[in-house]
C-alpha positions in Angstrom: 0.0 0.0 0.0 2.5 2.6 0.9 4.9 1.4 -2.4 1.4 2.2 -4.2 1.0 5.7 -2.7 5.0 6.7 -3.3 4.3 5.5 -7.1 1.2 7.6 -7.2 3.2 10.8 -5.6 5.3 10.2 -8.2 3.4 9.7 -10.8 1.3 13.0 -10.5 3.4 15.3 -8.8 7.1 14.6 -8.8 7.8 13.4 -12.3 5.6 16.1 -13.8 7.2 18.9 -11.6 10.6 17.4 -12.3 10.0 17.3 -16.4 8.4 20.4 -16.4 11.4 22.3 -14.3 14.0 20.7 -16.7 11.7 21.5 -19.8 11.9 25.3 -18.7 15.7 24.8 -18.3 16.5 23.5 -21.4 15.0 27.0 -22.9 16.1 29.7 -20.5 18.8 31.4 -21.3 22.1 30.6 -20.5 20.5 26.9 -18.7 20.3 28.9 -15.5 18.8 26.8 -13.1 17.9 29.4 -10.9 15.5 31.3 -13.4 14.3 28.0 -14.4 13.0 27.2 -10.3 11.6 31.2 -10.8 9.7 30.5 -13.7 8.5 27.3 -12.2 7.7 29.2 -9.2 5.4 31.7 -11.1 3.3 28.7 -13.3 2.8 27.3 -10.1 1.4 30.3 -8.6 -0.5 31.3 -11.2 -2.1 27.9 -11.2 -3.1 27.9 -7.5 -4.5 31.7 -7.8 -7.9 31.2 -7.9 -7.7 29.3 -4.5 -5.5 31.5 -2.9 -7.2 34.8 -3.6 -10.5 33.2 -3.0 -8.5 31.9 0.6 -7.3 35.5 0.9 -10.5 37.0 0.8 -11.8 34.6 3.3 -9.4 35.8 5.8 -9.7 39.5 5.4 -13.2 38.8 5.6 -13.0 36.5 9.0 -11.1 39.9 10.4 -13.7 42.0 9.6 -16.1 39.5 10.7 -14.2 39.4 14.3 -16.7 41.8 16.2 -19.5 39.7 15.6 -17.8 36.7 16.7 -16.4 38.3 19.5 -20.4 38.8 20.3 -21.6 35.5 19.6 -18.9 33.8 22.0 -20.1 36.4 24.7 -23.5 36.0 24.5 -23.0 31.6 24.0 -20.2 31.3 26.1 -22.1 29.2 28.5 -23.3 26.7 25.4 -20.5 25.9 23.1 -23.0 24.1 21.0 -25.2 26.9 20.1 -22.1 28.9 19.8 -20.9 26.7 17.4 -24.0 26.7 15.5 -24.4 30.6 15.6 -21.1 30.9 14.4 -21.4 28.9 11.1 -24.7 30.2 11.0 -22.5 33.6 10.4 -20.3 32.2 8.0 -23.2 30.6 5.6 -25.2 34.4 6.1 -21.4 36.4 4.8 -20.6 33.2 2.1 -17.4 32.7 3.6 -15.5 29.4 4.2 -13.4 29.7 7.0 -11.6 26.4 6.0 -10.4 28.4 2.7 -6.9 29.0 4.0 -6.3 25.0 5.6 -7.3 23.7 2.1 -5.0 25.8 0.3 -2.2 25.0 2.5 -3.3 21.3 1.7 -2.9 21.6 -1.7 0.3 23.1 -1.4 2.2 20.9 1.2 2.3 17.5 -1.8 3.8 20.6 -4.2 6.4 21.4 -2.0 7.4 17.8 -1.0 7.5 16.9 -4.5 9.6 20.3 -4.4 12.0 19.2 -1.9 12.7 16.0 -4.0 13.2 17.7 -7.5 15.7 20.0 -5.8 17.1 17.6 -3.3 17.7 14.6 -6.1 16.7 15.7 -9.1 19.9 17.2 -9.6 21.3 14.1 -9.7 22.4 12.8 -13.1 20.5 9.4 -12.8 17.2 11.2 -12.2 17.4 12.5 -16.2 16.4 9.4 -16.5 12.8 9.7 -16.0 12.2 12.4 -18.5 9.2 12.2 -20.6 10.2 11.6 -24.1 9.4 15.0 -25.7 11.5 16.3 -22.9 15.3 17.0 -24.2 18.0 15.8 -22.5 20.2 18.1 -20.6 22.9 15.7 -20.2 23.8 17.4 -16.9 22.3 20.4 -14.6 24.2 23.2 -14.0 23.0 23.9 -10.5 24.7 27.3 -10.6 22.4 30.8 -9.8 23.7 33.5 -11.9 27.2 32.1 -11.7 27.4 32.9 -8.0 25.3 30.2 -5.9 25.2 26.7 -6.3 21.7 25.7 -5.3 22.7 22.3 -4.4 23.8 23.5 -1.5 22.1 25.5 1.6 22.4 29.4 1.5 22.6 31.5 4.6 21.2 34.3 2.5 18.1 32.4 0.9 17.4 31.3 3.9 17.8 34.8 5.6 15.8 36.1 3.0 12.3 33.3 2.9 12.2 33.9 6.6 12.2 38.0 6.0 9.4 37.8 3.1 7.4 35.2 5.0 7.4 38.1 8.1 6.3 40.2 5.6 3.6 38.2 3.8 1.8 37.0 7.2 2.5 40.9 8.8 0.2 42.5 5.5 -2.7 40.4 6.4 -2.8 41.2 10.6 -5.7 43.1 12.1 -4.8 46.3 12.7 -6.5 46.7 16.1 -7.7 50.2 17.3 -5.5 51.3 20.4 -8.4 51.6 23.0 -9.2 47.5 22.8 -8.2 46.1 26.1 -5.7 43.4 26.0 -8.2 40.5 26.0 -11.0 41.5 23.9 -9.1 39.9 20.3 -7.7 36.6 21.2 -7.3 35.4 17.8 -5.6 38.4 17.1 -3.1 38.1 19.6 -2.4 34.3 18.4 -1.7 35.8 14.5 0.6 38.6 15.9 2.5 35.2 17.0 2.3 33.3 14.3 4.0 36.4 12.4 6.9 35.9 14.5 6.7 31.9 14.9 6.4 31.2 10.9 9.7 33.0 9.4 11.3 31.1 12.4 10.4 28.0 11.2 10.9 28.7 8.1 14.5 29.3 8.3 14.8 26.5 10.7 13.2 24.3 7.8 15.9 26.0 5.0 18.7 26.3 7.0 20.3 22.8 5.4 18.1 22.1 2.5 19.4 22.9 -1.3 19.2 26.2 -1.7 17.0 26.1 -4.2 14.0 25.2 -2.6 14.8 28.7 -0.2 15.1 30.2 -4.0 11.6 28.6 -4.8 10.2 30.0 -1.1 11.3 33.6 -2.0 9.7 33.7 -5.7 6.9 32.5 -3.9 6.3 34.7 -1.5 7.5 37.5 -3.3 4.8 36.7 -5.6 1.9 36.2 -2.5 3.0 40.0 -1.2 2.1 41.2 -4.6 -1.3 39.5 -4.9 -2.1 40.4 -1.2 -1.1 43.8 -1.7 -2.9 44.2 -5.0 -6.2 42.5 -3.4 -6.1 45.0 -0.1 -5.7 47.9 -2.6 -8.6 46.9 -4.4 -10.9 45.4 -1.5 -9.6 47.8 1.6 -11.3 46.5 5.0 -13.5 49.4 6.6 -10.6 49.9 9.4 -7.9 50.3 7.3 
């Protein structure tokens, strides 16, 4: 069963991601395999964009939402059930799914383990092997980043760098709380101030000795998530901000 499941990762995620990453290699100038992981970076991202602004909008909505949850856990913090009822009976009124952001993070945790293994072994020669026959042959990967950083290896600075624009992507979507709230009347925004602080940590705990080019693939990524979050709170500003 669990030789099954590996075939079937492989099947629809790594050897697709893998022949797709050395496809866009073959063609980028210079065989850079650096702009080949950025390119592959942006298809991905532009694939997954519907669910991520749709997730996006969820979340701001949830924020603004927060008063009236606040409320509902007042008034039902006595009955957890009703509360519980109450509360999705909020979510169904507004149309939001407040599971938005878990099932994108679903869908993107099988990407970035097939990820890890394109960048972690793919750059071995032996892997060419499994190239889809309209795929050219490279012969060898030159795993070189603008002829300074070899992205087979971990980079303090890629690392330094995901954990600085993940700060930055989770910092742009906190509540910005009024000053005259008292200190526990937002919970949940308390927990997200610490999650701002507790996922670039990780983060650079995760990168510090992986290739460096899945920390290359992390910063495309979220450079390219600050950019559709910033261009969806331009557009859609919440009342407080």
């Amino acid at each position: 069963m669990f030789g099954f499941l590996i075939n079937l990762f492989n099947l629809l995620l790594y050897y697709p991601l893998f022949n797709f990453l050395i496809l866009i290699y073959d063609y980028v100038p210079g065989r850079d395999f650096g702009l080949a992981i950025i390119l592959l970076t942006v298809v991905i991202r532009l694939i997954l964009y519907p669910i991520s602004v749709k997730a996006l909008q969820s979340q701001r909505l949830l924020q603004q939402l927060q008063p009236k949850l606040q409320e509902i856990q007042q008034k039902y913090k006595d009955n957890k059930e009703e509360q519980a009822k109450q509360t999705m009976e909020l979510y169904r009124k507004e149309k939001i799914n407040p599971f938005s952001g878990l099932i994108l993070a679903l869908i993107q945790l099988p990407i970035l383990i097939a990820l890890y293994r394109v960048f972690w072994s793919g750059l071995d020669a032996s892997q060419l092997n499994n190239l889809y026959g309209f795929v050219a042959n490279p012969g060898q990967i030159n795993s070189v980043f603008l002829g300074l950083i070899d992205l087979s290896h971990p980079n303090l600075i890629f690392t330094v760098l995901a954990g600085i624009f993940q700060f930055w992507q989770t910092k742009m979507l906190l509540p910005k709380l009024k000053k005259d709230k008292s200190k526990s009347s937002d919970v949940s925004s308390i927990m997200q101030k610490q999650m701002a602080y507790v996922l670039p940590f990780l983060t650079v705990i995760i990168l510090f000795r992986l290739p460096s080019a899945l920390g290359l693939y992390w910063v495309a990524s979220s450079v390219f998530s600050i950019v559709q979050q910033y261009i969806l709170i331009k557009k859609h500003p919440m009342q407080h901000d």
